[in-house]
C-alpha positions in Angstrom: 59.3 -7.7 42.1 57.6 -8.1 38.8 60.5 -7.6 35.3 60.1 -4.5 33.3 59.4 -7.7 30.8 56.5 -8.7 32.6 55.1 -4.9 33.1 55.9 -4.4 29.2 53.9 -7.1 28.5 51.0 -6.3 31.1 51.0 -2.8 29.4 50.4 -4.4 26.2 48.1 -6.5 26.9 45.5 -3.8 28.5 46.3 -1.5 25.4 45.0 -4.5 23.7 41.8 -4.7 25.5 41.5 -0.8 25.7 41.5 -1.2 21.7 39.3 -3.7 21.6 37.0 -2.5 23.9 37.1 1.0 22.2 36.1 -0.9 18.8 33.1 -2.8 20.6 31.5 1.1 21.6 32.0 2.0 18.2 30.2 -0.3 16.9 27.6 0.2 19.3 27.4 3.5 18.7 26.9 2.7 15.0 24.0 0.9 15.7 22.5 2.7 17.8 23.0 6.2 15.8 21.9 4.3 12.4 19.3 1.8 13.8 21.0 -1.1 11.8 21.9 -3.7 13.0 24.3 -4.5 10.1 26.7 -2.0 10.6 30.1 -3.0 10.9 29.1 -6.5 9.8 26.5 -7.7 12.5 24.1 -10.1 11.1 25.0 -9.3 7.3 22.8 -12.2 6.9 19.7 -11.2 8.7 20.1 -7.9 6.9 20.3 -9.6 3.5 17.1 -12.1 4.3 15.4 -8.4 5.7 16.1 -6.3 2.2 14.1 -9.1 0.7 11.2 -9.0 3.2 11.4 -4.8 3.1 11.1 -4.9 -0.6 8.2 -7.8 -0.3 6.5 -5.4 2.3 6.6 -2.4 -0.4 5.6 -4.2 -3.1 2.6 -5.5 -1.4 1.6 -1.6 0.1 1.7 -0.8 -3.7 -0.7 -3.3 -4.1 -2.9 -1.5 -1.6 -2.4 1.5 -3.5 -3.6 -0.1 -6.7 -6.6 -2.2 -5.4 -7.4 1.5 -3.7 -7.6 3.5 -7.4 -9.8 -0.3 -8.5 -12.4 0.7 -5.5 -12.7 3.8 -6.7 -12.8 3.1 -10.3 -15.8 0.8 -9.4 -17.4 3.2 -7.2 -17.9 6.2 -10.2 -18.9 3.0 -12.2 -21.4 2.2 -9.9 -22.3 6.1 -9.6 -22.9 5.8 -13.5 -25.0 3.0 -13.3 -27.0 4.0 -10.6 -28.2 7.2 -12.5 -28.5 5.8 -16.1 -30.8 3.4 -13.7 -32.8 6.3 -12.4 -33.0 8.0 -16.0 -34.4 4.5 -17.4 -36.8 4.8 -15.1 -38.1 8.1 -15.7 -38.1 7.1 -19.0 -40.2 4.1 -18.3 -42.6 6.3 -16.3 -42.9 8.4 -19.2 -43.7 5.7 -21.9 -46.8 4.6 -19.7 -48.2 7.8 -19.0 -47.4 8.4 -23.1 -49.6 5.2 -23.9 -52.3 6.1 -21.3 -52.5 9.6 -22.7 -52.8 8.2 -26.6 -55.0 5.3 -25.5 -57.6 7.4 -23.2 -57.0 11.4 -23.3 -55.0 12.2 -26.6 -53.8 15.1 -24.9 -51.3 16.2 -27.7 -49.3 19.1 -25.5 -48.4 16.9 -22.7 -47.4 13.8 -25.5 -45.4 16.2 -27.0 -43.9 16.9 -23.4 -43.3 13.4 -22.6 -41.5 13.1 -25.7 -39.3 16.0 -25.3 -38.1 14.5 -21.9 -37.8 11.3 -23.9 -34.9 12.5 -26.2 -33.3 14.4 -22.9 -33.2 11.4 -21.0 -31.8 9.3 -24.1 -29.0 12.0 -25.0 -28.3 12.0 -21.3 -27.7 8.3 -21.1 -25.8 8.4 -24.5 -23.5 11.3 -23.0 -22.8 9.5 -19.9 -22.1 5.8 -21.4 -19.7 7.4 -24.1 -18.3 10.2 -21.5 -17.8 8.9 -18.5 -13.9 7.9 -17.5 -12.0 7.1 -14.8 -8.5 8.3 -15.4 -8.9 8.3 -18.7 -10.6 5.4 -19.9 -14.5 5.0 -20.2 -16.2 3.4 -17.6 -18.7 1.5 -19.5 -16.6 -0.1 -22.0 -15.2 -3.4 -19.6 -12.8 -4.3 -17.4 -9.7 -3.3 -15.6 -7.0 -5.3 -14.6 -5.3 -4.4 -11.4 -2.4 -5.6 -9.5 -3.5 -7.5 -6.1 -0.4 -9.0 -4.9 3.7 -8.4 -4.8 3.9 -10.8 -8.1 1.2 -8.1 -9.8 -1.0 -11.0 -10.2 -3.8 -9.3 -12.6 -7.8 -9.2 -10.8 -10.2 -8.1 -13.4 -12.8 -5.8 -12.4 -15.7 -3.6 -13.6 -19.5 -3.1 -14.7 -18.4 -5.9 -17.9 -21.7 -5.2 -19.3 -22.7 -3.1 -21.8 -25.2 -0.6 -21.6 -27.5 -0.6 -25.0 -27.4 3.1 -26.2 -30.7 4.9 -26.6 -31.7 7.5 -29.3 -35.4 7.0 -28.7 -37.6 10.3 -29.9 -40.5 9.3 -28.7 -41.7 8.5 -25.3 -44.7 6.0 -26.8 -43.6 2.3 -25.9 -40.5 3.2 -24.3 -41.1 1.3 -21.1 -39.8 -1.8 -23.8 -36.5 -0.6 -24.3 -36.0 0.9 -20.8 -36.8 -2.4 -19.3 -34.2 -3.9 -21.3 -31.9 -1.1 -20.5 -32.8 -1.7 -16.5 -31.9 -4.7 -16.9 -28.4 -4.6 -18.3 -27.7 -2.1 -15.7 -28.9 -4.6 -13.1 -26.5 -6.8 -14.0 -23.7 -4.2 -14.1 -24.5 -3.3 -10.9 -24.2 -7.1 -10.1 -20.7 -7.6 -11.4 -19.5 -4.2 -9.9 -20.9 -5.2 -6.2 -18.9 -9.1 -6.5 -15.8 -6.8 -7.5 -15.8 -4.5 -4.9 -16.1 -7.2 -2.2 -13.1 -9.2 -4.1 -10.9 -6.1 -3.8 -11.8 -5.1 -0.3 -11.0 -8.8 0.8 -7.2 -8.3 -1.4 -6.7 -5.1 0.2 -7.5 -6.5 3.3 -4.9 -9.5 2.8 -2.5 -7.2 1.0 -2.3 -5.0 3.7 -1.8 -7.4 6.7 1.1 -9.0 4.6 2.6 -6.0 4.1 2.6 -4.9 7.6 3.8 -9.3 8.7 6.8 -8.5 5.9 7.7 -5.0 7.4 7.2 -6.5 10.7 9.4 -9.3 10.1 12.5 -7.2 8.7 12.3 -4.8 11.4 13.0 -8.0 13.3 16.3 -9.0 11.7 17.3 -5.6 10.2 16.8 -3.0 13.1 19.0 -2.8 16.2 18.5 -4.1 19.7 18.7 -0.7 21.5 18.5 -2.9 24.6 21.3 -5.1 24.2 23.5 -2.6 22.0 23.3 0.2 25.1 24.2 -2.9 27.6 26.8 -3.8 25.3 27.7 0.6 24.9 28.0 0.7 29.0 30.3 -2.6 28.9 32.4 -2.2 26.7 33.2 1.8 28.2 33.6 0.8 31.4 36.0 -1.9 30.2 37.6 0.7 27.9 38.4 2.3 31.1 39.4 0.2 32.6 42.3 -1.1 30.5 43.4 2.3 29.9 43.5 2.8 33.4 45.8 -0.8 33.3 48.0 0.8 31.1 48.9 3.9 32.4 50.1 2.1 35.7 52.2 -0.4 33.7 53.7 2.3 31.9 54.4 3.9 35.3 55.8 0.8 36.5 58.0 0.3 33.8 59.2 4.1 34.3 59.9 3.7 37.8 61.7 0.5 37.5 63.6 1.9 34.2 64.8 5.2 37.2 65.6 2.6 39.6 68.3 0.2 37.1 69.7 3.4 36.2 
């Protein structure tokens, strides 16, 4: 017949276990509430190498953000372009029917049109070189510097041409001016198509990193809802187990305790 003793420390020992096993489901059921895997000091260190990858991850979706306002910069400067472009050549059109008409048919009302649409198309140009802004600065005056990467490392984009300003009054021999006006443009348009396809590719990169780094601290950071339920049903069953232990010891010790006496 087993020693009160013995039963005493039976009883202990299953409290024991009962404890610990009642500490291993709260844990679990920390984890699992939370969905870190940290919590109550599992894998501090995975959790400290993911806060570094989660912050990584953000700073490179920023990134996105900001090569996203650079497209769009460059597409209203290529919007601008493209219709100082079209008023050139209107323009141009006009200067050679001008010349034809003073050369051949002198016909002064429509010279005097052409040069009325002259000075419309040239104040129109004017207005939209010295008016046109993207979010607050002007569109034709250079370059922007934008952000591609978590370090903020600096891409420099935009039309980076200027546009010569026109205040031509008459339409005679203007096909001079906008040719060197179509020109410029030409090669604004140039610099601001290379751009856009340099920031599409650094989105494109930014973005995948981004989602690799958030990808890879959801790996060390976020709980195993697997394992940590497995571990949840363990650890109860054991719980119950010991209890159950327990209770007979104490019992046991009762009984004996009635007997001696």
């Amino acid at each position: 017949m087993p020693s009160v003793s013995n039963i005493a420390v039976g009883g202990a020992l299953a409290s024991a276990a009962a404890d610990k096993a009642r500490h291993g489901m709260n844990e679990s059921i920390a984890r699992l509430s939370t969905g870190v895997r940290a919590m109550y000091g599992g894998d501090a260190a995975g959790h400290s190498v993911g806060t570094v990858l989660v912050a990584k991850s953000k700073s490179f979706s920023q990134a996105v953000r900001n090569i996203e306002d650079g497209i769009s910069m460059l597409q209203q400067s290529e919007s601008l372009l493209l219709e100082v472009a079209n008023l050139l050549t209107r323009g141009r059109e006009l200067g050679i029917q001008d010349d034809g008409l003073t050369s051949a048919l002198g016909d002064a009302n429509q010279i005097a049109a052409a040069d009325a649409e002259i000075i419309v198309i040239t104040d129109t140009i004017d207005s939209l070189l010295a008016n046109t802004k993207f979010n607050g600065k002007l569109l034709e005056t250079g370059n922007f510097s934008i952000g591609v990467n978590d370090a903020s490392t600096a891409h420099s984009a935009g039309a980076n041409k200027d546009i010569t300003a026109t205040n031509d009054t008459d339409a005679s021999g203007f096909e001079t001016q906008a040719d060197v006006g179509l020109q410029e443009v030409a090669a604004a348009l140039g610099n601001v198509a290379a751009d856009l396809v340099s920031l599409k590719a650094f989105q494109a990169v930014a973005a995948n990193t981004s989602a690799n780094m958030a990808a890879a601290a959801a790996r060390v950071m976020d709980t195993d809802f697997a394992k940590e339920t497995a571990d949840l049903t363990k650890n109860s069953i054991l719980n119950q187990a010991a209890l159950s232990m327990a209770a007979q010891a104490n019992d046991a010790q009762s009984a004996i305790l009635a007997v001696l006496q």
